[in-house]
N, C-alpha and C positions, 0 to 999 in steps of 0.2 A: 414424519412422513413429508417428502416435499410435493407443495404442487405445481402444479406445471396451467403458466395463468394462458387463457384466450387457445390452449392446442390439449389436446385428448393425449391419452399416452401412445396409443396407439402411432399417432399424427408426428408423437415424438421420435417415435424410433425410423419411421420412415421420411424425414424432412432433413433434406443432406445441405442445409445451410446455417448451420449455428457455428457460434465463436464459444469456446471455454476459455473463463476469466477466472484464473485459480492466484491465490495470495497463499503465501506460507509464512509462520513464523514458529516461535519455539514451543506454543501452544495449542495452536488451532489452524485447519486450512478451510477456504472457504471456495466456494464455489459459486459463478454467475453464468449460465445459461445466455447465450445472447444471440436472437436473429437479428441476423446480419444484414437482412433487406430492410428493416427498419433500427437496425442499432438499439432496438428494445429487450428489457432483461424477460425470461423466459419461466428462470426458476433460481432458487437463490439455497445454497446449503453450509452451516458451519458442522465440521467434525473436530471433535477434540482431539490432538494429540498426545495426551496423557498414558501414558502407560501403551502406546501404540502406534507402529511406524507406518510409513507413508504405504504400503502396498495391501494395509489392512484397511487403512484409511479409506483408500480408491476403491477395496473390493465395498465396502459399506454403502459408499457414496451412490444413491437414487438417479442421479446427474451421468453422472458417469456409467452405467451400468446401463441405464435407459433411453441416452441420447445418439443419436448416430455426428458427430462432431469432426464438422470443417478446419474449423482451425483452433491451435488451443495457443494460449500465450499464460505464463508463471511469473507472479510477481516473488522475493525474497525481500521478507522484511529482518533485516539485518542491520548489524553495525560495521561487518566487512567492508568499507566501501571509501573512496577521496574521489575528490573531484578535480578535475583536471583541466587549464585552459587548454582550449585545442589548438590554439599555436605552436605549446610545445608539445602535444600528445604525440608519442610512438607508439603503434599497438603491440610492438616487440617490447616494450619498457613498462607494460601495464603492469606486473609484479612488480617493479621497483617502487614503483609508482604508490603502492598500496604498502609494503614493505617500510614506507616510513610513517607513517602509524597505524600501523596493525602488525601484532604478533600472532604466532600460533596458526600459522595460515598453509599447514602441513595439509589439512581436511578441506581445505579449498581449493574448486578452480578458479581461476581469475576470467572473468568477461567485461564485455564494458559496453555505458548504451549511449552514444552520441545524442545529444540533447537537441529540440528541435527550435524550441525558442531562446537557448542561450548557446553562447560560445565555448561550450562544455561539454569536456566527457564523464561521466561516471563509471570508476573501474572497482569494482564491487567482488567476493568472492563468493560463490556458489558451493555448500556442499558437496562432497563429491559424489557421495552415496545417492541422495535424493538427484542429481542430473542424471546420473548411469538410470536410476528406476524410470524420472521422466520422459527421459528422449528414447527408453525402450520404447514404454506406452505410449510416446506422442514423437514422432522422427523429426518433426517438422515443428516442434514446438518452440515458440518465441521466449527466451528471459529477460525481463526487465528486474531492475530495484527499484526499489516505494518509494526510492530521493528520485528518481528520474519521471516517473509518475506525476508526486505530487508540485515538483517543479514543473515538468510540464501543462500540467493541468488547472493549474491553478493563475490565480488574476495578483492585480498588487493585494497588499494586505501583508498582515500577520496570522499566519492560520497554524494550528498546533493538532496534529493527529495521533492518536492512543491507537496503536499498532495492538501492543495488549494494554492490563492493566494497570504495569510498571513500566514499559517502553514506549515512547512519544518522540516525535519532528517536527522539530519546528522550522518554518518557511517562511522566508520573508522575501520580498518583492516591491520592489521600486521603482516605478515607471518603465513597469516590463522587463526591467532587468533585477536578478537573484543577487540578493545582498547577504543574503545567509540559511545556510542549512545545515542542521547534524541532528543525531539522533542521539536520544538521552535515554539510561538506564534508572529510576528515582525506586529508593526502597522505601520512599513512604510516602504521604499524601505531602506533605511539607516541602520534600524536596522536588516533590513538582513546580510548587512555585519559588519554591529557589531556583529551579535553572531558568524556570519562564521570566523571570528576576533579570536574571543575568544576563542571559540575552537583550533583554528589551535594554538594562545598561550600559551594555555593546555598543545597541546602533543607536543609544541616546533616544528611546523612545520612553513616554510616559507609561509605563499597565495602565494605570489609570482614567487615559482618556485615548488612546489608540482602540480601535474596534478589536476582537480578537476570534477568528474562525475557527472553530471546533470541529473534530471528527473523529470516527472512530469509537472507541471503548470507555467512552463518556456521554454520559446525561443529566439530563437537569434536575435528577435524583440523586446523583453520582456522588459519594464523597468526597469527591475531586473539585466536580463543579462544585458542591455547597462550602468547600474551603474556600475554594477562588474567590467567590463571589462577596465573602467577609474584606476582601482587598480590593477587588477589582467590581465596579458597578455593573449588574446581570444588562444591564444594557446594549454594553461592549462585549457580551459573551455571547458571539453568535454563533448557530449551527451551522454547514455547509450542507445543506441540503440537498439532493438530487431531483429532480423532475418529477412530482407526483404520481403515482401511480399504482392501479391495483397489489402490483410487487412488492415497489418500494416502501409504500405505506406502512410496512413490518420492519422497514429496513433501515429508512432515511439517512441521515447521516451516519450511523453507525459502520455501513458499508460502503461510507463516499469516494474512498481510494480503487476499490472493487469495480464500482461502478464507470469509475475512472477511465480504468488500464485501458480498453478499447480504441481509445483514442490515441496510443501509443504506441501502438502492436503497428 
C-alpha cells in the first residue's frame, strides 16, 4: 500500500501540480510522487518487473492510478548509451554515434540529453516498445538516462550506484568536470570490486584512501558493502543521502538517483 505523506487521497486526485519521477530498468520501475510547489517527494513506489510488462505494471501502480499528474519525466537505466563532446555532436549522427559500441540496437530508438554542467551529449537507446506505451500514457513525457542524471546531479567525488543488484555506475568528477563514466554488468560480488578496482587504476586513484559515495541497491548489510569493506576502510564508504524526511526515511539512499531526476527534467 503506498502512502501518500502531509495530502489525504482524496487531496491527491484533485491537486493538478505533481511531477512523476519514473526510473526503469530490467527488473523494477519505480515511482516518485513530487509537488512541484515545493520540489518535495509525495509518495514513493517500486513494482517488480518479473514476469510482467510495463502496462500491467502502471495498471498496479497506486501513484499512477490515484494522482492527477502535471508532468512526468522517464529515467532508462541501461547500457545503450556513449557520450559525446558537443563540439562534434550532430543530432543526425546520434546512431552512428552509438553504433560504435553498441550492437543489437534493432529494439532501440536513439535520443540524446545535452548535459547541463558538462560539454556533453548523452546518446543513449530507448526501447522501442516501452516509449510507444509511454508517450501513449504520458504525450508530453521527458526521457533522460541515469548517466545524464547522475553526472548532472552529483558534486566532485567517486560515487558508485547499484541501478540493480548486478548493474552499477560509476562517476567520477574533478573540479566540476566528468573524468569518467560507464556502467558495469558484475555476475558476482567479487567482480564488483574488480571493476571498482579498475577504474580507481584508470584515474590513479587509491580505493583505499579516496572517500567512495554509495547509491542505490546497496546497504551496510549488503553483501556487496560487507566484501568492500574487507578492502576498502567503512569510513570511505559513504552513502549519498537525500534530505531527511518523513518519505525518504524509508528511502534514503536507495532511491537517490529517483530523487535526483527532478532536477533534470
Amino acid at each position: 500500500m503506498v502512502v501518500f505523506y502531509h495530502m489525504t487521497e482524496n487531496e491527491v486526485k484533485n491537486y493538478g501540480n505533481f511531477h512523476l519521477s519514473i526510473e526503469i530498468n530490467a527488473q523494477f520501475i519505480h515511482f516518485l510522487l513530487i509537488d512541484k510547489s515545493n520540489k518535495k517527494g509525495v509518495a514513493i513506489e517500486s513494482i517488480s518487473l518479473d514476469k510482467k510488462d510495463l502496462s500491467t505494471a502502471f495498471n498496479e501502480s497506486e501513484i499512477v492510478q490515484k494522482s492527477a499528474l502535471d508532468t512526468v519525466s522517464c529515467v532508462f537505466q541501461n547500457s545503450a548509451f556513449t557520450l559525446v563532446p558537443n563540439s562534434i555532436f550532430q543530432e543526425n549522427e546520434s546512431l552512428t554515434y552509438l553504433e560504435f559500441n553498441q550492437t543489437s540496437l534493432e529494439s532501440f530508438e536513439i535520443n540524446h540529453d545535452k548535459l547541463v554542467k558538462q560539454e556533453i551529449t548523452n546518446c543513449y537507446g530507448i526501447d522501442k516498445t516501452s516509449k510507444e506505451f509511454l508517450s501513449g500514457l504520458f504525450p508530453n513525457i521527458k526521457y533522460l538516462h541515469i548517466g545524464s542524471v547522475m553526472i548532472d546531479c552529483l558534486s566532485d567525488g567517486f560515487h558508485v550506484n547499484f541501478s540493480t543488484e548486478k548493474e552499477f555506475e560509476i562517476t567520477a568528477i574533478e573540479n566540476k568536470k566528468l573524468i569518467f563514466f560507464n556502467r558495469f554488468i558484475a555476475e558476482n560480488t567479487d567482480e564488483t570490486l574488480y571493476y571498482l578496482s579498475l577504474v580507481a587504476e584508470k584515474l590513479k586513484l587509491d580505493i583505499q584512501k579516496i572517500k567512495i559515495g554509495l547509491s542505490g541497491m546497496i546497504g551496510p548489510k549488503d553483501e556487496k558493502y560487507l566484501f568492500w569493506s574487507q578492502f576498502i576502510p567503512k569510513e570511505n564508504l559513504n552513502f549519498n543521502e537525500i534530505e531527511t524526511s518523513q518519505l525518504n526515511a524509508i528511502s534514503t539512499h536507495r532511491f537517490f538517483t529517483l530523487h535526483k531526476q527532478i532536477q533534470c527534467v
